[in-house]
LOBA-900970 format. One record per atom (N, C-alpha, C, O): x, y, z. Coordinates in pm, whole numbers, plus 50000, padded with zeros to 5 digits. Atoms other than C-alpha are relative to their C-alpha. Last residue first. Layout:
XYZ ...
***
This chain:
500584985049989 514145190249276 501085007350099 500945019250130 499784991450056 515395157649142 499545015950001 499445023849907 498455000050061 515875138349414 499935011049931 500345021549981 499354998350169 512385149349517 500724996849975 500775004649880 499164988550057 510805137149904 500274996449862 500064985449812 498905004650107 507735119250011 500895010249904 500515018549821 498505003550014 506045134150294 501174995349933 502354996249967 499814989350073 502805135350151 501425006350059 502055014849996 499624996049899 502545102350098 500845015250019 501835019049958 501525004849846 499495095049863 501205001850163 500735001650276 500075012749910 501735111249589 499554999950126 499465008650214 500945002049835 501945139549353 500324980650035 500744970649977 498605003849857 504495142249059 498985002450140 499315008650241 499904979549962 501715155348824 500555002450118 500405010750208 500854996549855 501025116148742 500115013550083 499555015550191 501184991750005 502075120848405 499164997950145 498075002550180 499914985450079 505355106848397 498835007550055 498985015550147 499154989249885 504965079148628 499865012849964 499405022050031 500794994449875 501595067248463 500835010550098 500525020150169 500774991450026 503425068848146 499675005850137 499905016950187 499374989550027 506155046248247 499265010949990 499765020350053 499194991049874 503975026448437 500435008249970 500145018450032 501154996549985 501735018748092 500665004650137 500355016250167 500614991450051 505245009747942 498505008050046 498275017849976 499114987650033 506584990048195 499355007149910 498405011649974 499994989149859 503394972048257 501045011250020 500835022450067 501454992650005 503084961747884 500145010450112 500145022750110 499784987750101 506564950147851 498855008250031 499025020250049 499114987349949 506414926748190 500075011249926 500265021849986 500374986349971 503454908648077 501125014250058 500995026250081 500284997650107 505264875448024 499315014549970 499755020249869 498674992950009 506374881448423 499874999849818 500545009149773 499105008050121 502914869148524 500875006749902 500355013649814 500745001050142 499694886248677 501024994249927 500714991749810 501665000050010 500564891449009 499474991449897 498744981649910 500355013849906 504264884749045 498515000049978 498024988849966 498725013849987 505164904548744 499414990550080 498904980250035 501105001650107 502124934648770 501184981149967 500794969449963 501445004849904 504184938649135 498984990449884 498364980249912 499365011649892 507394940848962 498924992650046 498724980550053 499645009950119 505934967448738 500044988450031 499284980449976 501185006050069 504314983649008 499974990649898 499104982549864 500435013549899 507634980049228 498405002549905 497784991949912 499885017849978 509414998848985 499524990750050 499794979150021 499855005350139 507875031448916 500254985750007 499474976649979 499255010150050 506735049749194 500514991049913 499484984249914 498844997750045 504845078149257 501054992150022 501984997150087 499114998149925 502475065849520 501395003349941 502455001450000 500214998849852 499725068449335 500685006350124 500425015650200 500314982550038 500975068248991 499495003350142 499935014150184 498704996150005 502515031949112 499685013549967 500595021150001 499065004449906 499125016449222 501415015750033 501605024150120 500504989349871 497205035248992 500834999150094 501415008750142 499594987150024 499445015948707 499215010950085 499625022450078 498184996249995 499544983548831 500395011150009 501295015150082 500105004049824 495534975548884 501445006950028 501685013950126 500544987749858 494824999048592 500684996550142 500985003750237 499364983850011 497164976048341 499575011750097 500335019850151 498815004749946 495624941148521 501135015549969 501865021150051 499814998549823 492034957948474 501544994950027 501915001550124 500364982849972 492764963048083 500175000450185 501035005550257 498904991050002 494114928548084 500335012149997 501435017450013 499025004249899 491574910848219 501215003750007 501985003150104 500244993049839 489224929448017 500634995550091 500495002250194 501025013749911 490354915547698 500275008850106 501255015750137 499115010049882 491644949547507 499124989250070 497924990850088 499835015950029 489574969247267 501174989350027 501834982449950 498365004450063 490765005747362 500054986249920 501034981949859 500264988650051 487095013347445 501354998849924 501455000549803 500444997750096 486194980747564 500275011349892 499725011149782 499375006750126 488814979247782 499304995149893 499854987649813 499024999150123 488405009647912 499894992149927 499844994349806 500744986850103 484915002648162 500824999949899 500324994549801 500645006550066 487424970048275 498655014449891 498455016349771 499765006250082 490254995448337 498854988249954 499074985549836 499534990650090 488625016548567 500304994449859 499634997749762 501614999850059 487124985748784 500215009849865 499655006649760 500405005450074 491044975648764 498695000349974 498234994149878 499785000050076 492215007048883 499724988649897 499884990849777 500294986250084 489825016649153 500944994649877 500044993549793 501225000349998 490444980549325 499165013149885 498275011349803 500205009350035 494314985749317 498564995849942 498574992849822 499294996850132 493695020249473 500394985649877 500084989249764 501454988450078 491495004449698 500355006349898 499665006349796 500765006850126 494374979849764 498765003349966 497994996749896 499255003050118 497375008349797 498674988649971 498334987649853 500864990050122 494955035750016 500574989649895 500124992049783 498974992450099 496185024550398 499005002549893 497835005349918 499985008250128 494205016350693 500595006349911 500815018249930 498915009550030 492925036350968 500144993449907 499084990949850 499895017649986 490325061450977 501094997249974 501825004849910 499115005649864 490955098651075 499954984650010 500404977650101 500824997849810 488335116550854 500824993450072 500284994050182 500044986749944 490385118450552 499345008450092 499315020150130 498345001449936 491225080150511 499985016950090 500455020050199 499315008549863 487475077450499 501115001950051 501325001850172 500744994449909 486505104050248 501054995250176 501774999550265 500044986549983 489205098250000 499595004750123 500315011550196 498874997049947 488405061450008 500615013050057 500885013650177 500515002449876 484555068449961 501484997250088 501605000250206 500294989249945 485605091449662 499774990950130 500014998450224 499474989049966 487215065949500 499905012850067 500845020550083 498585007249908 485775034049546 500755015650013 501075020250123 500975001949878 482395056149425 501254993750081 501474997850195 500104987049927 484765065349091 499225000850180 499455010550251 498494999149978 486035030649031 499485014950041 499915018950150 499695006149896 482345016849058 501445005450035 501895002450145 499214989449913 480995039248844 500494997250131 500465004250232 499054991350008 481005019048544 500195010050080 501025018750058 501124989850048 479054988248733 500995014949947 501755019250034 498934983449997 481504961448721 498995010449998 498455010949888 500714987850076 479344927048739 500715010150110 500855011050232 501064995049942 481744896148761 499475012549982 500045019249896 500834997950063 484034880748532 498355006150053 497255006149997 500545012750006 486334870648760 498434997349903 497604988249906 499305010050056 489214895448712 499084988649966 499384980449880 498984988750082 487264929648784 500294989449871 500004990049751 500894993250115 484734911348973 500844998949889 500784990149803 500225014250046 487814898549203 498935001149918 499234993049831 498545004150015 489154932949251 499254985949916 499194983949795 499684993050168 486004948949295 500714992649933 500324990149819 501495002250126 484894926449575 500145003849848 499804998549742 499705009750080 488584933049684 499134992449936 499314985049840 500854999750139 487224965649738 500884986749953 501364986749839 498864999150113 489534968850079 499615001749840 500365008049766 499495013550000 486294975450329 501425003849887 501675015049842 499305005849882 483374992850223 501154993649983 501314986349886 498844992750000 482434998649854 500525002050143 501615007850135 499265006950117 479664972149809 501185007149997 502055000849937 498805000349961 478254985650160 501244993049876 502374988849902 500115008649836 474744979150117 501694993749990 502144982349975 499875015549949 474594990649744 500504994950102 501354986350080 499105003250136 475665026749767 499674982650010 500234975050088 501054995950083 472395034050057 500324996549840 499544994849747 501415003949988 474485021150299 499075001749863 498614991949804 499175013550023 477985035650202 499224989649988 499484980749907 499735000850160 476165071050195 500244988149980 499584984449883 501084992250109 474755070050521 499804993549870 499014985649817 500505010849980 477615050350698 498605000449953 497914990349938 499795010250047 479575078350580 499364988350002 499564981649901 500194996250097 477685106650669 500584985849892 500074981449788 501655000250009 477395094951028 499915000149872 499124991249841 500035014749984 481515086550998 497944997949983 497304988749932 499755005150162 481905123850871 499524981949983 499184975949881 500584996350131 480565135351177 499694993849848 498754991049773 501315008049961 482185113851430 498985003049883 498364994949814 500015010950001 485605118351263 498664995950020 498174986849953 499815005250112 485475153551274 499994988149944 499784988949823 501505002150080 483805153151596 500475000949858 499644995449786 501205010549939 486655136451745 498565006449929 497634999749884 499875013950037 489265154151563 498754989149999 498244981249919 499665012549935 488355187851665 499894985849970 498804980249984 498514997349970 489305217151366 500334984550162 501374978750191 500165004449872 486025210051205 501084997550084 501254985550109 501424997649924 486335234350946 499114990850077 497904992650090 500604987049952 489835230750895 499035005750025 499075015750097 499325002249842 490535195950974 499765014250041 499555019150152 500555006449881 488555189750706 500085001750098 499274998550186 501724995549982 489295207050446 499554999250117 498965007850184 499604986849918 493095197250525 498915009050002 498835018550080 499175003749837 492315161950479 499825016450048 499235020850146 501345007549922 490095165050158 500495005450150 499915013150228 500724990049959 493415184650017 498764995850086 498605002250191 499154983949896 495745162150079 499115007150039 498825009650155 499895004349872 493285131949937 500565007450112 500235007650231 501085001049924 492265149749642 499624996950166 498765000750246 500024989949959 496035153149569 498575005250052 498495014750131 499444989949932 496875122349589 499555011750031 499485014450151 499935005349847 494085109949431 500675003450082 500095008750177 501244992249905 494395133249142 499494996050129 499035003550215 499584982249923 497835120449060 498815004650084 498785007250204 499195004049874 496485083649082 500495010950000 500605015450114 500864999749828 494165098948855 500504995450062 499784996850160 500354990949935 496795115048599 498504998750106 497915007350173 498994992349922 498505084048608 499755014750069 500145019450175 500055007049892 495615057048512 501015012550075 500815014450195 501104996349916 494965084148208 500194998750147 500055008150226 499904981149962 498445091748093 498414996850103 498185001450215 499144995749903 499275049748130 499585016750027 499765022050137 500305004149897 496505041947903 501045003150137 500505004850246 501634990749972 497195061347661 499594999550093 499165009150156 499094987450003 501405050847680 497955007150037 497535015050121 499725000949901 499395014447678 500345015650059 499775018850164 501645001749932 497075020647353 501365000750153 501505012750176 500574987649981 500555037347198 498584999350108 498105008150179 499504991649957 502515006647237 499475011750036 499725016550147 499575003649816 500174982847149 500245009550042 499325016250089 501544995649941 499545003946801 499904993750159 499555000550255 500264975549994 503715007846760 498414999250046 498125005850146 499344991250154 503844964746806 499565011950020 498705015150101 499364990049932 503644940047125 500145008749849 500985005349766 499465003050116 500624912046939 501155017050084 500475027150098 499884985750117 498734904147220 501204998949951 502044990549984 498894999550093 497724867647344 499895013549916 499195016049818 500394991850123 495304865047631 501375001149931 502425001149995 499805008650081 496544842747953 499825006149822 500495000849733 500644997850150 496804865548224 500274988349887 501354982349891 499445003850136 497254840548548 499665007049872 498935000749795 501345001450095 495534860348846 500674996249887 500885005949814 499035005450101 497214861049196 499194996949851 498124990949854 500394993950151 496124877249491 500624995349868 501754999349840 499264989650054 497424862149870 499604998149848 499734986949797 501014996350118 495664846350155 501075008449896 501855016749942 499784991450005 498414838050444 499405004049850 500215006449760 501394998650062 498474805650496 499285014249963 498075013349943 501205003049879 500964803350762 499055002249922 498065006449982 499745015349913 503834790150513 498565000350090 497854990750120 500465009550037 502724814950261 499324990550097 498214985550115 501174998650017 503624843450565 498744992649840 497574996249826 500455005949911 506514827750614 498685001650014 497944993150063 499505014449991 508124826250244 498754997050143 497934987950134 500885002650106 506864866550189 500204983350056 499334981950141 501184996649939 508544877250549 499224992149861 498424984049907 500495011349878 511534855550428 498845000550061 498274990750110 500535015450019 511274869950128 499964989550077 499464978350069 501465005250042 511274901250213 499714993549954 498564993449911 501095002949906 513744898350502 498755003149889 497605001149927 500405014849905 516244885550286 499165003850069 498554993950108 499915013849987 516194912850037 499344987650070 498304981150057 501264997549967 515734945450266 499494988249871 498294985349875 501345003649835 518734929050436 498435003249906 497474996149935 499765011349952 520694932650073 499204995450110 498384986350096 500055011450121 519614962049913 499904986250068 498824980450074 500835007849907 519884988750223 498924986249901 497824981249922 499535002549866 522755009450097 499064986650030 499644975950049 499505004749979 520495013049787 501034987450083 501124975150072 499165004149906 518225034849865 500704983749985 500234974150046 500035018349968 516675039249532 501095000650102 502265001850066 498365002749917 516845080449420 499174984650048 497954983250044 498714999950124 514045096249162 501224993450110 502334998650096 500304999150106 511315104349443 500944996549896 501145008149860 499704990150054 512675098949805 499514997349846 499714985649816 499344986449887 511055076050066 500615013449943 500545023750009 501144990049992 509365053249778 500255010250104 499515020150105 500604986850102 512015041749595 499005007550067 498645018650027 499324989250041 513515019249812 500075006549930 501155011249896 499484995149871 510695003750010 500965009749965 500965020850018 500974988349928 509175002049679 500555003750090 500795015850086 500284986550079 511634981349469 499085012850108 499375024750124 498764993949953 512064957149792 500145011449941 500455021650003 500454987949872 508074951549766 501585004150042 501695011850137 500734987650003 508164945149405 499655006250135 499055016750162 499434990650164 510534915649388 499545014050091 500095019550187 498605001149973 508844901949731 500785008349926 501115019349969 499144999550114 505684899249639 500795007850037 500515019750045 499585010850065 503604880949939 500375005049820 499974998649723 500295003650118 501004907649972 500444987249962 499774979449894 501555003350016 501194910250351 499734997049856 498894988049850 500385010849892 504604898650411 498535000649949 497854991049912 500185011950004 506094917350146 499584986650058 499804974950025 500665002650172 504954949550223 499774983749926 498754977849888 501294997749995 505974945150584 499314996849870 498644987149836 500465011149886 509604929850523 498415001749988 497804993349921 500505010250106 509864957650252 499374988050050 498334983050008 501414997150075 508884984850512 500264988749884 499244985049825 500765004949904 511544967150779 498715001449887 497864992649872 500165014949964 514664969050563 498064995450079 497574984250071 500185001550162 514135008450403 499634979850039 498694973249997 501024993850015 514145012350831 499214995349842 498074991049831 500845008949930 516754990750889 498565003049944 497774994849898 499605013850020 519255006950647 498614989750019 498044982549938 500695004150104 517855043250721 499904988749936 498904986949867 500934990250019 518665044851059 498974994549864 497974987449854 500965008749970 521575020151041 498525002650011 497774993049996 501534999050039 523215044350869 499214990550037 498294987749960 499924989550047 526695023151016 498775001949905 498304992449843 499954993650097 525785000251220 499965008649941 499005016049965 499104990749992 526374990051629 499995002949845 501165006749835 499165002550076 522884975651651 500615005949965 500105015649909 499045006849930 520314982751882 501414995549921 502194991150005 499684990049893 518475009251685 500884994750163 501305001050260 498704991550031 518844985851409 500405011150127 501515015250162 498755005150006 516054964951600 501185000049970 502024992650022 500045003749820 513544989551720 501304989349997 502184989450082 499674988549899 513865001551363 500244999250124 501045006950177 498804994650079 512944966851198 500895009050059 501935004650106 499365012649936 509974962951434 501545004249949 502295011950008 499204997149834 509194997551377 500444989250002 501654990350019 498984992949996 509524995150969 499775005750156 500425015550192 498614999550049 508004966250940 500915006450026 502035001950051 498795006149935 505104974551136 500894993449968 501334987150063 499744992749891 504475005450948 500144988050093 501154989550163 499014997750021 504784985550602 500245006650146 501425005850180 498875008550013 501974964150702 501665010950025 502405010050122 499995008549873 499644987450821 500754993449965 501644996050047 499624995149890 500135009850537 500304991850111 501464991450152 498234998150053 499734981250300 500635010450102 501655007050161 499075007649899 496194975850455 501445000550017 502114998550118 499425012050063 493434994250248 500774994750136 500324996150250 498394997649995 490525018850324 501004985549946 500564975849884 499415002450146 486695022750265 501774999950039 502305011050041 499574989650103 484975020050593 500684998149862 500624987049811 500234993150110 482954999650700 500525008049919 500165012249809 500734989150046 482574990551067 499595003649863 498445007849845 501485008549960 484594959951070 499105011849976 498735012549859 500035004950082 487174977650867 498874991450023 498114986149941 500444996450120 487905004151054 499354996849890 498895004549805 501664994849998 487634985951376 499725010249875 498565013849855 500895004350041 490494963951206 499225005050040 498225001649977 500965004550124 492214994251111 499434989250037 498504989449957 500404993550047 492515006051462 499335001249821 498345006249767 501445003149937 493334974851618 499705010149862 499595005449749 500865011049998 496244973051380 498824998550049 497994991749989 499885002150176 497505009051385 499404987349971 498394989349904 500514987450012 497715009051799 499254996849844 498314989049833 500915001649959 499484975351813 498665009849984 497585004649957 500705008149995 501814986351629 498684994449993 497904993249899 500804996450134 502455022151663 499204983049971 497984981849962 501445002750010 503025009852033 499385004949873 498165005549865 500565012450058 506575003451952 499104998449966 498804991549869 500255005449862 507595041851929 499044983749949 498324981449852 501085006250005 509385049351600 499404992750115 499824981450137 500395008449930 512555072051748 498114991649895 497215000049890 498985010450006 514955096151546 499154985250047 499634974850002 500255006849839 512525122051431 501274987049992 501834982149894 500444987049926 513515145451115 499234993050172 498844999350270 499104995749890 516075122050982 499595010450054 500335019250098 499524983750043 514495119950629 500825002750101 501785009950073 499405006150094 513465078650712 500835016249939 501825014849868 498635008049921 512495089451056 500524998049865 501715000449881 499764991749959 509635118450915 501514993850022 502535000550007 498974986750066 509095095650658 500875003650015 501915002949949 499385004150060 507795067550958 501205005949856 502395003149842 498965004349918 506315091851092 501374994849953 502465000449941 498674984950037 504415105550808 500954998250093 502005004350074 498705001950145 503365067050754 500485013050026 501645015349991 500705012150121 501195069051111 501105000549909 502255001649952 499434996650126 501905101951296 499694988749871 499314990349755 501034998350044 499605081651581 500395011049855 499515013249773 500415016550103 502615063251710 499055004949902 499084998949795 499464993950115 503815104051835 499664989649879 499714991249757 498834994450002 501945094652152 500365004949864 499475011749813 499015005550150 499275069052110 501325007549957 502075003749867 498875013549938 497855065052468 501275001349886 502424997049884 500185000349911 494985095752457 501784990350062 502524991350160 499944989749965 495025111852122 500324996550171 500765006250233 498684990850008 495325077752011 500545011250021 501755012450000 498595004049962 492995063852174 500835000850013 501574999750110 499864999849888 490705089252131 500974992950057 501794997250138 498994982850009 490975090051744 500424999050141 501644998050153 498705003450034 490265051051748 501015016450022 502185020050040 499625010649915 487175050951991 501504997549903 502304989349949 499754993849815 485585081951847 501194991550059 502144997750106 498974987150003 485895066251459 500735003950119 501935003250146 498425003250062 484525032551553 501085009749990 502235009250034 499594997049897 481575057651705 501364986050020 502084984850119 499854989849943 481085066351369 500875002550161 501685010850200 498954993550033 481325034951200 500555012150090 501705012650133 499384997449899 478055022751397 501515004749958 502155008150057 500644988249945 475495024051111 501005002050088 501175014250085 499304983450044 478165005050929 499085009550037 499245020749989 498644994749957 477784971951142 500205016249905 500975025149941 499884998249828 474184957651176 501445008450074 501715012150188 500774992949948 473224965950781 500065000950181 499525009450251 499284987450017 476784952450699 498285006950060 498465013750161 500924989549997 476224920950777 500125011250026 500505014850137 501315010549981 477454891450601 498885005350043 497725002750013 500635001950122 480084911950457 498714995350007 497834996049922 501094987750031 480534927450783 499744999449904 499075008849861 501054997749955 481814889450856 499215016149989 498015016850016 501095008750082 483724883750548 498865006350100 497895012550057 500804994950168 485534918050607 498824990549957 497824993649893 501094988749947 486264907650995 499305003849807 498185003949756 501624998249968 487654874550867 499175008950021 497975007149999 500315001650059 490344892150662 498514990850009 497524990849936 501074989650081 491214914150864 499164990749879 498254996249817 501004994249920 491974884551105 499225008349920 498005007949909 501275009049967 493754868050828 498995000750097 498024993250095 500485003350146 495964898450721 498954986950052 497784990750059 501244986450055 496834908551082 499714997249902 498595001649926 500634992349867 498404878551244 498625009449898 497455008849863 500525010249995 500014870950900 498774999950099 497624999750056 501104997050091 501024906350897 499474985849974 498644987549885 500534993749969 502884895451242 498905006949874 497795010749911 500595005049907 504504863051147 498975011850017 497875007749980 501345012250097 505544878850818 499224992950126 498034991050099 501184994250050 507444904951070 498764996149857 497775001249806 501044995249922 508794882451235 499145010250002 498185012950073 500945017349941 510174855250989 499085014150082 497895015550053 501095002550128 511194890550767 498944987350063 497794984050033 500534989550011 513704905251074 498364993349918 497244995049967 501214996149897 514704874451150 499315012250053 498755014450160 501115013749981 516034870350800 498774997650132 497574995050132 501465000550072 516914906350752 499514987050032 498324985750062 500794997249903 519924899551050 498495003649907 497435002749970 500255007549907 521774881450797 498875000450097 498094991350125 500585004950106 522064908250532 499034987150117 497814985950130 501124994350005 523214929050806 498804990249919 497594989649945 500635005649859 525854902650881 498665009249971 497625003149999 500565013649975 526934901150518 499034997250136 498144988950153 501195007850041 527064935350461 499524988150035 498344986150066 501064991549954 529164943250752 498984995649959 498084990150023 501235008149898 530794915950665 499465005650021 498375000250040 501235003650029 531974926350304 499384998550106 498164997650095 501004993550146 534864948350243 498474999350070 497695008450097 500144983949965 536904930850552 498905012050013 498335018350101 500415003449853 536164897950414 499535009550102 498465011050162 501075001150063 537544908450061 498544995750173 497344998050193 500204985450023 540514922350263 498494996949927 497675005949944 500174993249841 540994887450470 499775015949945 499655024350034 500845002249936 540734867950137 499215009750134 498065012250169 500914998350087 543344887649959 498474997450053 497605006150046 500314985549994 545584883550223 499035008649936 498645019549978 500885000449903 544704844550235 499675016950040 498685021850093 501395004150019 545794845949883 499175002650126 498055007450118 
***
């Protein structure tokens, strides 16, 4: 028996101790999007308050983040392709100062105006902290272990869904394949990062559907409809967003006035779009969307092009809750058209851009779960499924590898 014991023991500690080390992996990196999620989240009220004194100056927000990083930021300034680049085994090192770096930088993104999200910023310091800490540790793949460990930590710290941010971390580095290996730590640290970042108060999205549908072949087909649309524009985002980028860079080939440029044009346009109503994360949208507030129908296209713009001049910030924001203004226009309660049309967009987005499947589902309530799980699978399918296999990272190719 005890031989038995001492081989099952054997088997397992590795796991066990890794599993272990996610916990103060998840306290400290929920401590740290805690940090950053309630700061960004005063700066938004306050350029809410005044945006005519803050998005004329975007521009030279821009100057002052490219420069930095061109100046202090080293390889930190790769941003998520970094992070990739380490998760593929094409760099070995995530330098600390991505951090710090990546945080200022979206919040002067965000005080200013621009259109971007946050999930980046989370998952990137997840996955250095994380990294900085396997990279001490005698484990085997510890590389990718820590790494798949640190971006759920992040994810789940700032959203606070847990489920759906372990699905992502390991689905979203290769297309069709789920890192595995790295199940257990990336686990405990995202719910410990989700648990601590409650504990500190830590604002977080949540919308009880309550509407009663009937799941039968005409359901079925309105979702599968709804899934081709939400999928082939989270395809087109992707790929609007590649290309924007590389427009850009090519006919203004220096950073700094690319940025300065586009930031004049932006604080223009963003101004003149209702006094900055598309600035910022669009959780204006978001809460509209759900709260019965006024949707104007081109509110998911104006979130969308001003995201596009922004990320593709050199701002900071990620694309997952503008994309979020774009899919439930999207879905309230629909759900007249499909005849759906509008809370559940936007709760199908919010899920399914998400995951057509970033080519993913599980963690939108997961996500539409903790969000919106695990009675909804059929719907979101099916309207994901689609979205996966038909999103024209693009994604917002353009580093993300094929299994199946």
């Amino acid at each position: 028996m005890k031989r038995r014991i001492r081989k099952v023991y054997d088997t397992y500690k590795g796991l066990i101790i890794i599993g272990i080390i996610g916990i103060p992996i998840g306290a400290v990196v929920g401590l740290i999007d805690t940090v950053f999620g309630r700061i960004l989240l005063k700066i938004t009220d306050f350029r809410n308050q005044y945006p005519l004194y803050l998005l004329p100056f975007l521009a030279l927000a821009g100057i002052i983040i490219v420069f930095c990083n061109r100046k202090f930021g080293g390889k930190s300034s790769g941003g998520m392709n970094l992070i990739f680049a380490v998760g593929h085994g094409d760099e070995e090192v995530i330098p600390f100062r991505l951090i710090p770096f990546i945080i200022s930088g979206t919040w002067l993104t965000h005080l200013f105006g621009g259109s971007a999200g946050r999930e980046g910023v989370a998952v990137q310091i997840g996955a250095a902290f994380s990294h900085w800490v396997g990279s001490r540790l005698p484990v085997k793949n510890k590389s990718n272990i820590f790494l798949v460990t640190g971006m759920a930590a992040g994810f789940a710290g700032l959203f606070e869904t847990p489920i759906a941010a372990v699905f992502f971390s390991m689905e979203v580095l290769v297309a069709g394949r789920l890192e595995y290996q790295a199940l257990l730590p990336a686990v405990t640290a995202a719910f410990t990062a989700s648990t601590v970042s409650k504990l500190l108060g830590l604002e977080k999205f949540t919308f009880a559907l309550t509407a009663k549908l009937d799941f039968r072949a005409g359901m079925i087909l309105k979702l599968i409809v709804l899934g081709m649309i939400f999928g082939m524009l989270g395809g087109a985002f992707s790929w609007i967003l590649k290309w924007t980028k590389s427009f850009l860079s090519q006919k203004m080939k220096n950073p700094l006035l690319r940025i300065a440029a586009t930031g004049v044009i932006l604080s223009i346009l963003l101004l003149l779009a209702h006094k900055g109503r598309y600035s910022g994360l669009g959780t204006n949208l978001i809460g509209n969307s759900f709260q019965g507030g006024q949707v104007f129908p081109y509110d998911w296209l104006l979130k969308f092009l001003f995201t596009v713009i922004t990320l593709s001049a050199g701002f900071q910030g990620g694309e997952v809750t503008p994309l979020f924001a774009i899919g439930a203004s999207l879905g309230v226009v629909l759900a007249g058209i499909f005849h759906l309660p509008v809370e559940v049309a936007a709760a199908l967009g919010y899920v399914s851009m998400f995951g057509s987005a970033t080519n993913t499947f599980f963690a939108p589902v997961f996500i539409g779960g903790e969000v919106f309530g695990y009675d909804y799980i059929p719907y979101f699978f099916f309207v994901c499924a689609a979205g996966y399918v038909f999103n024209m296999d693009k994604s917002i990272y353009t580093l993300q590898k094929k299994q199946y190719r």
